[in-house]
C-alpha positions in Angstrom: 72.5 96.8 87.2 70.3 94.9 89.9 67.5 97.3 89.5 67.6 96.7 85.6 67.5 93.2 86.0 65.0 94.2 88.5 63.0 95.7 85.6 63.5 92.8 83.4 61.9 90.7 85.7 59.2 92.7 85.3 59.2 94.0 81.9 57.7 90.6 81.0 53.6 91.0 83.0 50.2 90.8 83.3 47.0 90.5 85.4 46.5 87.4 87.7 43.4 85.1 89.4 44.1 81.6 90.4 41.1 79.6 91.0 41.9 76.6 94.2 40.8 73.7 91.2 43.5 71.5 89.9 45.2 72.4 86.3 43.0 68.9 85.3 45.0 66.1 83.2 47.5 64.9 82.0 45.8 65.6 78.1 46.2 68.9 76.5 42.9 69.3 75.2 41.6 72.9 75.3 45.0 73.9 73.3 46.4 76.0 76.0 43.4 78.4 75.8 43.3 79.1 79.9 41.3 82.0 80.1 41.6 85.6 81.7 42.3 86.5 84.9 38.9 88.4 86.5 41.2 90.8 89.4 44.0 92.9 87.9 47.1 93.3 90.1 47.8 97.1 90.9 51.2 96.9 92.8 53.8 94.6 93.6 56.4 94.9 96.4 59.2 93.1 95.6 61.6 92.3 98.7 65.7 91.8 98.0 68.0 91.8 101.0 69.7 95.0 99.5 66.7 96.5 98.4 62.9 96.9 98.0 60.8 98.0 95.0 57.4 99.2 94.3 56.0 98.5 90.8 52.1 100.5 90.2 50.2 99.1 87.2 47.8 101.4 84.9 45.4 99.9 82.6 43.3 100.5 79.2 39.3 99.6 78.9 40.3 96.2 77.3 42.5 95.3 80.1 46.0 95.7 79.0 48.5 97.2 80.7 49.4 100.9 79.7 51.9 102.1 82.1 53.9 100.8 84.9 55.6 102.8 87.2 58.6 101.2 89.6 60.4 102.8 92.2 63.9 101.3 93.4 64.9 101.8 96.9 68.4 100.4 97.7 70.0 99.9 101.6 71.5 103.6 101.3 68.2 104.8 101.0 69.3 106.0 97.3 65.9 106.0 95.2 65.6 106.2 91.4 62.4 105.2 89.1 61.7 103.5 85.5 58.2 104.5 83.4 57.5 102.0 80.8 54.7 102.7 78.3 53.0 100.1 76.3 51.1 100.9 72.7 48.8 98.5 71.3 47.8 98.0 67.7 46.7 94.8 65.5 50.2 94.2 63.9 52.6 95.9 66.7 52.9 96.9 70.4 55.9 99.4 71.3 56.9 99.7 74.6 58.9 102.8 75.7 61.1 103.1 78.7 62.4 106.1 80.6 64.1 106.8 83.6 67.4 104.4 84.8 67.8 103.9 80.7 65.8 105.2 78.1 65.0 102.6 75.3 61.9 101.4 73.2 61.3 97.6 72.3 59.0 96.7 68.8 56.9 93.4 69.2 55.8 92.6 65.7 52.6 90.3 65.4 51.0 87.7 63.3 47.8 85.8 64.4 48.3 87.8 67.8 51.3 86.6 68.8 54.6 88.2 68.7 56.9 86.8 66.1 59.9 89.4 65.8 61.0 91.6 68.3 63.2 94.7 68.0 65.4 96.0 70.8 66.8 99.5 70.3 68.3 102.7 72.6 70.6 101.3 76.0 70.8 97.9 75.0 72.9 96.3 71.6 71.2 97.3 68.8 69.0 93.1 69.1 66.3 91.3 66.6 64.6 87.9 68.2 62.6 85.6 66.3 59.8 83.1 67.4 58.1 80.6 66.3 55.2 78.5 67.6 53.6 74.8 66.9 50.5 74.2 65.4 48.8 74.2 69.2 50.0 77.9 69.6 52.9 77.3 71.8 56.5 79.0 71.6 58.6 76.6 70.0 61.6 78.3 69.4 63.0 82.1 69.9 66.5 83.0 68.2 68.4 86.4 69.1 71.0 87.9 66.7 72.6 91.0 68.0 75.5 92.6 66.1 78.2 95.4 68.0 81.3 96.6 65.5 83.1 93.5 67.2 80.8 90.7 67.8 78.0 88.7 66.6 76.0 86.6 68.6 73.2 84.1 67.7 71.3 82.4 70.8 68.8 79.8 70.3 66.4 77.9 72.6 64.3 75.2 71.7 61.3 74.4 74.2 59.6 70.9 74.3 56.3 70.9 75.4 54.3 67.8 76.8 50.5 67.7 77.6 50.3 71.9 77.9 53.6 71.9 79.9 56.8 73.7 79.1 59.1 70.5 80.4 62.2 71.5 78.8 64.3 74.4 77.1 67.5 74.0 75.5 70.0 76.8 74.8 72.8 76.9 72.7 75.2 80.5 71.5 77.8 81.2 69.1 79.3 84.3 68.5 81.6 85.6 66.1 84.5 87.8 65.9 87.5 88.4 64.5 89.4 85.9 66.3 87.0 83.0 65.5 84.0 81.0 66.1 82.9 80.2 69.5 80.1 77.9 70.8 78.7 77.5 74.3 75.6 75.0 75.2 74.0 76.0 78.0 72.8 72.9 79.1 68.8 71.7 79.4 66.4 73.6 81.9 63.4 71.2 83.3 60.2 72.3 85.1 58.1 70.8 87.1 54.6 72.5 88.1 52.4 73.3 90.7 48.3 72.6 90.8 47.7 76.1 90.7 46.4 76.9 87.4 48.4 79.4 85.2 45.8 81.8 84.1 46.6 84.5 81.0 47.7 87.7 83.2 49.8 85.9 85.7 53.3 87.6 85.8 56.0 85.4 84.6 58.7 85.4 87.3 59.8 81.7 86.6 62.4 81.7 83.7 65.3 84.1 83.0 64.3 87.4 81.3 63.7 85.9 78.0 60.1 87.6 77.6 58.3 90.6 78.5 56.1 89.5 81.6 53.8 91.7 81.1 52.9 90.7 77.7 53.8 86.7 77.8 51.2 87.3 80.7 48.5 88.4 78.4 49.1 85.7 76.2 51.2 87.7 73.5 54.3 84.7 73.1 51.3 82.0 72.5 49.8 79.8 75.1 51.0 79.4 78.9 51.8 76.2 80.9 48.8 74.9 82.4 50.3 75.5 85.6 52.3 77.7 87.9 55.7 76.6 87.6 56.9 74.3 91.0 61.0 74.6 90.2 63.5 75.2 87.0 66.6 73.9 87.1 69.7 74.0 84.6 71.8 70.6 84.0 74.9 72.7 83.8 74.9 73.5 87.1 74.6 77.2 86.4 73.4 78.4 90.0 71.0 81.1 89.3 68.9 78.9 86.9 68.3 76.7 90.2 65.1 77.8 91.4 62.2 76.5 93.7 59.0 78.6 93.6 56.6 79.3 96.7 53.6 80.7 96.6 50.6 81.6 98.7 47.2 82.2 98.0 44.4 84.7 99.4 40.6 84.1 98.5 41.9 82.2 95.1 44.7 85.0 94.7 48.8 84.6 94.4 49.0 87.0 97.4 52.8 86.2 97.3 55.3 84.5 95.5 58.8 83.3 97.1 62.0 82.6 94.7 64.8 80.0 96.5 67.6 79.7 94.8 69.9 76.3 95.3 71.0 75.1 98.3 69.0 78.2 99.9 67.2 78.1 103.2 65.9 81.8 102.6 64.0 83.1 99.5 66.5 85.3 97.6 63.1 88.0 96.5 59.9 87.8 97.7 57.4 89.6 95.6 53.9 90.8 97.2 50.6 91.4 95.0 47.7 93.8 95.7 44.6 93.1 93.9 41.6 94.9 92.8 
């Protein structure tokens, strides 16, 4: 289950280049629009205390990600790999999985962003919805996901203010037979580093809500100005607690460090090779 979360993390991803300028001020002006990253990263090493994984990244002429290739290597030395495929077109990307779980995700698009996305094979049969302001950024994403005994609606609402996600609110009801039942999960808030958030930089900074790969390339609208500088959850929930550390190499994220609360020691570390 770790090295599918593992995959999660990941299965949301893109290129990255971080220039040593400041994100600029406080005025959203350019619409989000940051740019591309001019490096691709080809690996990432990512460092647990009960395990370490090797992700390899294969790309197409126009720079997207095609293929990515991870290899999970636990404490017992017990090894096992995940290929995940991505096909492009103007209206719809597909990406296939194989290898832990076999599934395939459908990202629908309108204006070149993904509005509806699909989920079918290992996971509950799931459709999610977004929608975006009039600046191009997410606004809203809604999941419905429907077993012979439950259904489940989750909804988040994300504020924005000045090109920064501040805030994302989360509420979820399902329904059974028994009854109704509603859970709010509390407020997240960022804050944000100077490091400017390029499209292409790998989105290890919320929970698994989007593909990284392709929120990376700009595919769920535009990113935060910035690399994010914490998240936290006002419910207290512990893994949403999260400080971010990173280090840079000639203008690159060589490495990023994830604490979570009341931490000392970063609970991954994830190292980038460029090219």
């Amino acid at each position: 289950m770790k090295h599918l979360n593992t995959f999660f993390y990941l299965c949301c991803i893109a290129l990255c280049f971080f220039t040593l300028t400041s994100c600029g001020g406080d005025e959203d002006t350019n619409g989000g629009d940051s740019g591309y990253t001019s490096k691709r990263i080809t690996s990432i090493h990512i460092g647990y205390t009960e395990s370490q994984d090797d992700i390899n990244f294969t790309y197409d002429k126009q720079g997207r990600v095609i293929e990515m290739i991870a290899n999970y290597k636990d404490k017992g030395s017990s090894i096992s790999s995940e290929i995940t495929k991505y096909t492009y077109s103007d209206t719809r990307i597909i990406k296939e999985v194989t290898g832990n779980s076999n599934y395939t995700y459908y990202y629908y698009l309108s204006n070149g962003r993904i509005v509806r996305e699909e989920r079918t094979g290992a996971h509950i049969p799931t459709v999610i919805v977004y929608t975006y302001d009039e600046r191009g950024y997410v606004s809203s994403r809604t999941l419905n996901s429907k077993t012979d005994y439950n259904n489940e609606i989750e909804t988040i609402n994300y504020t924005w203010v000045n090109g920064y996600m501040t805030e994302e609110n989360m509420t979820s009801k399902t329904t059974n037979n028994i009854g109704d039942v509603t859970t709010d999960f509390g407020k997240a808030t960022y804050t944000y580093t100077n490091i400017p958030w390029l499209k292409g930089m790998f989105s290890y900074y919320e929970e698994d809500y989007w593909d990284s790969v392709l929120r990376g390339m700009g595919y769920y609208g535009n990113l935060p100005k910035c690399l994010p500088a914490t998240n936290s959850r006002d419910n207290g929930t512990p893994y949403i607690n999260e400080t971010y550390e990173h280090s840079l190499s000639e203008g690159n994220v060589s490495s990023l460090k994830v604490y979570k609360k009341e931490r000392t020691y970063p609970s991954v570390t994830y190292t980038f090779t460029w090219q």
